[in-house]
NUTOR-147957 format. One record per residue (C-alpha): x, y, z. Coordinates in steps of 0.2 Angstrom, whole numbers. Layout:
// residues N
<atom <X Y Z>>
...
This chain:
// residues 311
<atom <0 0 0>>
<atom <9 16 -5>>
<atom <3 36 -4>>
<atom <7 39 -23>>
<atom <4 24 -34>>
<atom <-9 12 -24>>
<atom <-10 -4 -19>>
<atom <4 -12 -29>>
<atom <7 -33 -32>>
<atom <20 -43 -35>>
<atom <27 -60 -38>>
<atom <42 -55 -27>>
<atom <47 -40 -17>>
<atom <65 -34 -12>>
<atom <65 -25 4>>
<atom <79 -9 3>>
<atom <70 1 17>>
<atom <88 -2 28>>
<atom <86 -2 46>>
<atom <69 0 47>>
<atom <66 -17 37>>
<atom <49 -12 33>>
<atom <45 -28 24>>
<atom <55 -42 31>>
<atom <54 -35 50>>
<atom <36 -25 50>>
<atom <27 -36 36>>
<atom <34 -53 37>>
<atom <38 -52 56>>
<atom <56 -59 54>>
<atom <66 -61 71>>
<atom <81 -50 70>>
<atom <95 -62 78>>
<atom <105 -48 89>>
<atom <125 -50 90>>
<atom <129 -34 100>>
<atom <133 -48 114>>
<atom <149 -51 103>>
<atom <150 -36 92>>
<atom <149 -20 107>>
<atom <150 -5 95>>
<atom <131 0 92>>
<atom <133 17 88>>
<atom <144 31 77>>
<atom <148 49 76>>
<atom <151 54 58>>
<atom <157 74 48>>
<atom <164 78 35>>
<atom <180 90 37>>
<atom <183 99 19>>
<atom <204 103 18>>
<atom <214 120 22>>
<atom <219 118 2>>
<atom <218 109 -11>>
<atom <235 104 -7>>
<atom <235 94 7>>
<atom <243 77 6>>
<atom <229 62 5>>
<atom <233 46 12>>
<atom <233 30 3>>
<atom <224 21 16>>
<atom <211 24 30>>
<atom <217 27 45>>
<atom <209 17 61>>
<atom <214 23 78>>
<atom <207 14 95>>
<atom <198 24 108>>
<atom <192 20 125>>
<atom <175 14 119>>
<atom <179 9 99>>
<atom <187 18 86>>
<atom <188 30 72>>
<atom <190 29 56>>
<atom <198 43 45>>
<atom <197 42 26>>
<atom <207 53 14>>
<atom <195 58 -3>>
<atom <199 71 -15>>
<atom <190 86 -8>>
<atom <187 81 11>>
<atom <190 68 25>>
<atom <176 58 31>>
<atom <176 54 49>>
<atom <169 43 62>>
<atom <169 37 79>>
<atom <162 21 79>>
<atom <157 15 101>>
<atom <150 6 109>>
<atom <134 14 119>>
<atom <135 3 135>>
<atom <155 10 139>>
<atom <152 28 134>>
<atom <138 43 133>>
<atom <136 51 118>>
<atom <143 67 126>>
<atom <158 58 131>>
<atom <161 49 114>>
<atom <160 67 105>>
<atom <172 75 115>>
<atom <183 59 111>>
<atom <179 63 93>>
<atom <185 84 96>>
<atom <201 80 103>>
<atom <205 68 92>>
<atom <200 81 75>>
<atom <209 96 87>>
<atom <207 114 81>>
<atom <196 106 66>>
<atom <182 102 77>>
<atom <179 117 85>>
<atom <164 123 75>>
<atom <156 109 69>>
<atom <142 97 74>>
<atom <142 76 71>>
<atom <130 65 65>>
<atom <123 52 77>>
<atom <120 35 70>>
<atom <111 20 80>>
<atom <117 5 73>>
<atom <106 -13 75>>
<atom <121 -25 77>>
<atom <117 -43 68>>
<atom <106 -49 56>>
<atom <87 -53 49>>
<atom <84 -72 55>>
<atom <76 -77 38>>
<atom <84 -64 24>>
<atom <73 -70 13>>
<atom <53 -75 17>>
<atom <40 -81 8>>
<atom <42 -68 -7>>
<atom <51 -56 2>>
<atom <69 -53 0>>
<atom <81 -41 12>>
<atom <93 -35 3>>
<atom <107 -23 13>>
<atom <102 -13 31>>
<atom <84 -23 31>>
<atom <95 -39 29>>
<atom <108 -35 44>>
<atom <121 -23 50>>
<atom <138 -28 60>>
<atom <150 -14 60>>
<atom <159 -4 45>>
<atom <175 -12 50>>
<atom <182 -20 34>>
<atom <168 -11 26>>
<atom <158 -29 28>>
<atom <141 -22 25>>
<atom <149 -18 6>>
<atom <155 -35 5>>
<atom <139 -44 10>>
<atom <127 -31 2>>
<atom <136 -34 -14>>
<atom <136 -54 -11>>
<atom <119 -57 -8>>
<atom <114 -47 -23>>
<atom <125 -56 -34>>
<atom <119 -72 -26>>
<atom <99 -69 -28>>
<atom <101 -64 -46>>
<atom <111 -80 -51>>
<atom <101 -93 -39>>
<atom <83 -84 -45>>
<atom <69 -98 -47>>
<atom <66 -102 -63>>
<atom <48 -103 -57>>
<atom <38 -101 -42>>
<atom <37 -120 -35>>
<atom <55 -120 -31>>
<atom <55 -103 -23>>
<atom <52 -111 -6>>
<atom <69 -123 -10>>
<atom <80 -107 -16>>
<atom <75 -98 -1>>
<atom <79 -111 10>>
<atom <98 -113 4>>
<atom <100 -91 3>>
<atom <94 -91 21>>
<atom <108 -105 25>>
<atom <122 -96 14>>
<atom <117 -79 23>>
<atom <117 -84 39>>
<atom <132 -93 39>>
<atom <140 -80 30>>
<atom <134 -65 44>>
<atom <142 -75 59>>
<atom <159 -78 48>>
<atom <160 -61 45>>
<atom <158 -58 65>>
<atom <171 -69 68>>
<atom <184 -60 57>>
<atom <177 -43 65>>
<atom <179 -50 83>>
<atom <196 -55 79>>
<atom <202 -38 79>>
<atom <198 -35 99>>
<atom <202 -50 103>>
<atom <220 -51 98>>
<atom <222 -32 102>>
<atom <234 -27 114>>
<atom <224 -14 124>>
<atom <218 -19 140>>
<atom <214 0 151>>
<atom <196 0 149>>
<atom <181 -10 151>>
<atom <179 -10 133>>
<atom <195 -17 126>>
<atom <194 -30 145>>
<atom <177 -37 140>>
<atom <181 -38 122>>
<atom <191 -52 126>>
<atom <178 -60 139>>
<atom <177 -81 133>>
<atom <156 -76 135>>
<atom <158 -64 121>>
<atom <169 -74 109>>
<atom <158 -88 98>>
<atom <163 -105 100>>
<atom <170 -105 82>>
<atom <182 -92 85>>
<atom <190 -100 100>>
<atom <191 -113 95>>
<atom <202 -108 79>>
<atom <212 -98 91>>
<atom <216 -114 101>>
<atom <220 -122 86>>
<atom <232 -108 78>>
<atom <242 -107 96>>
<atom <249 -124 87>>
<atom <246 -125 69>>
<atom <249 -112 54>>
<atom <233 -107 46>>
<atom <227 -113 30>>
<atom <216 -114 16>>
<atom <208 -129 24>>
<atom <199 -119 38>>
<atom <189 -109 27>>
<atom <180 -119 16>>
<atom <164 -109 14>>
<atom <163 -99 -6>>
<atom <155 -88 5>>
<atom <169 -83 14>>
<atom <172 -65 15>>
<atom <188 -66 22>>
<atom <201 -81 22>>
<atom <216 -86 26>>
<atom <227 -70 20>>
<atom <214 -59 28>>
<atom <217 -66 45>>
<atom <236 -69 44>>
<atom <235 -50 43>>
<atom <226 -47 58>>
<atom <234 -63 69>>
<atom <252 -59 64>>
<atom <250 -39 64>>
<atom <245 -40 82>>
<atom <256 -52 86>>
<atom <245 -67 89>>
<atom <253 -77 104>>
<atom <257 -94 97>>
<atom <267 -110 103>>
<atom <273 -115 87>>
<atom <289 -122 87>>
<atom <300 -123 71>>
<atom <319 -124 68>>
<atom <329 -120 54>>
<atom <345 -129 49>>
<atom <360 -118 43>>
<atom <351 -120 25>>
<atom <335 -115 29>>
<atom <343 -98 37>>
<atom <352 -95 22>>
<atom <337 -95 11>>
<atom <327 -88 22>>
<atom <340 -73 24>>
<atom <341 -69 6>>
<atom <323 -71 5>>
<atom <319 -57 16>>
<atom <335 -47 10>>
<atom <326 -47 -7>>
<atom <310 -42 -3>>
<atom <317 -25 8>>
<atom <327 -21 -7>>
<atom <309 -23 -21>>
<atom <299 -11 -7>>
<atom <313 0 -4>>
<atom <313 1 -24>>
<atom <293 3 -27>>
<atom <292 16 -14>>
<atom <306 27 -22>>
<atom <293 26 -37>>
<atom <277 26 -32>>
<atom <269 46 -34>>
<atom <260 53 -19>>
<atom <242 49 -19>>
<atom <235 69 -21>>
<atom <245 69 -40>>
<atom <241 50 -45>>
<atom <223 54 -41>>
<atom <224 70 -53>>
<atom <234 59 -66>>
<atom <217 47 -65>>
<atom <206 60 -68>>
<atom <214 66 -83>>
<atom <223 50 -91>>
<atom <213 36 -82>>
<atom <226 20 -75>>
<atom <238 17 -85>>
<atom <245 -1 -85>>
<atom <261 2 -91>>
């Protein structure tokens, strides 16, 4: 039932109404499976800062720095930064989290207001009922870290239009095997996010402390831990095409927070040698792309006008 056109029918509805979930949640009356018991950060503060000239450096990555209650993110664009402090509600007020927020911007803060975003941390229990599909903030949220919400907004999409029935006595099948794939894909992508507080160093306030409470960390996340205390990661433990992020994506994390194994492994005099030039050779290739590579303001501008050029 709509204001403008009616009352409109159809053999299958996509619901794109984001957090409100006005289909899925309010007409079908879908459970929404809450993971703020994992996930904390249930809320963000967001501006955007325009530069002090056009000349100001932009960095080639986005910045994420750890707060007292979550962290922000900092991402260099052409014209302005975009900024945000994601916390979580239960360890900080909003008045504490945006004076978090102002001394972490300094001097750039001092005349401007944020934008408070509620976030609803976890997923749609059925993304796709009867002949009602979720697709995006209806379907489920986590948190923008690893823009996930692009990754499985994106997937989902991709995986409706290529498993669409070819007519409607299978729908009830197709929707049986997307609810499986989507679910199980929302609580891999929590694990991968919970990764990041769990193997983070910080431990001076209740935050970052209960992050790394056993009662918030899913069974299948400890037990990985437990098993990588012992064994190298591989291919083998992700075996889902659904997957989002695998093995490189949480060597990354594991080893760049300087995951507390037992592994035990000794080289002979061999081994040391190779392993020596090995590392020797790949100091010398960065050293050398570094001393080639433009700053990112000039090869954005070189974009705009030539496009990439490959060679």
């Amino acid at each position: 039932h709509t204001d403008n056109a009616g009352v409109l029918t159809a053999d299958l509805y996509v619901d794109c109404t984001g957090f409100s979930a006005q289909l899925i949640g309010n007409a079908c009356n879908v459970p929404f499976v809450d993971k703020s018991d994992i996930l904390f950060v249930d809320s963000a503060l967001v501006v955007q800062l325009p530069y002090e000239d056009k000349y100001t450096p932009i960095p080639c990555f986005t910045k994420s720095t750890a707060q007292e209650a979550g962290w922000i993110w900092d991402i260099g664009l052409s014209e302005r930064r975009g900024v945000g402090y994601v916390y979580s509600s239960q360890y900080s007020s909003i008045e504490q989290a945006e004076s978090v927020l102002r001394e972490y911007l300094g001097k750039a803060a001092e005349e401007i207001s944020f934008r408070h975003i509620p976030m609803k941390v976890g997923y749609r229990e059925k993304s796709w009922q009867g002949n009602c599909v979720a697709i995006g903030l209806s379907s489920g949220f986590v948190e923008p870290l690893e823009a996930t919400g692009l990754l499985m907004f994106d997937a989902t999409a991709r995986m409706l239009a290529e498993c669409f029935p070819a007519n409607t006595d299978v729908m009830p099948l197709v929707a049986n095997r997307y609810n499986q794939r989507v679910s199980n894909a929302w609580n891999r992508v929590i694990d991968f996010i919970k990764l990041h507080y769990v193997t983070a160093k910080r431990m001076d306030t209740p935050f970052w402390v209960d992050n790394k409470n056993e009662i918030s960390i899913p069974d299948s996340l400890k037990e990985h831990l437990e098993l990588w205390r012992y064994h190298i990661p591989t291919a083998y433990d992700f075996t889902s095409t659904l997957e989002f992020f695998n093995l490189e994506n949480y060597l990354y994390v594991l080893y760049g927070s300087d995951f507390e194994s037992k592994l035990k492994m000794t080289l002979n005099d061999e081994e040391e040698r190779l392993f020596s030039e090995m590392t020797d050779k790949l100091d010398k290739q960065v050293t050398l792309l570094k001393s080639q590579l433009l700053p990112h303001r000039e090869l954005i501008e070189r974009i705009k006008l030539y496009g990439i050029q490959l060679n």
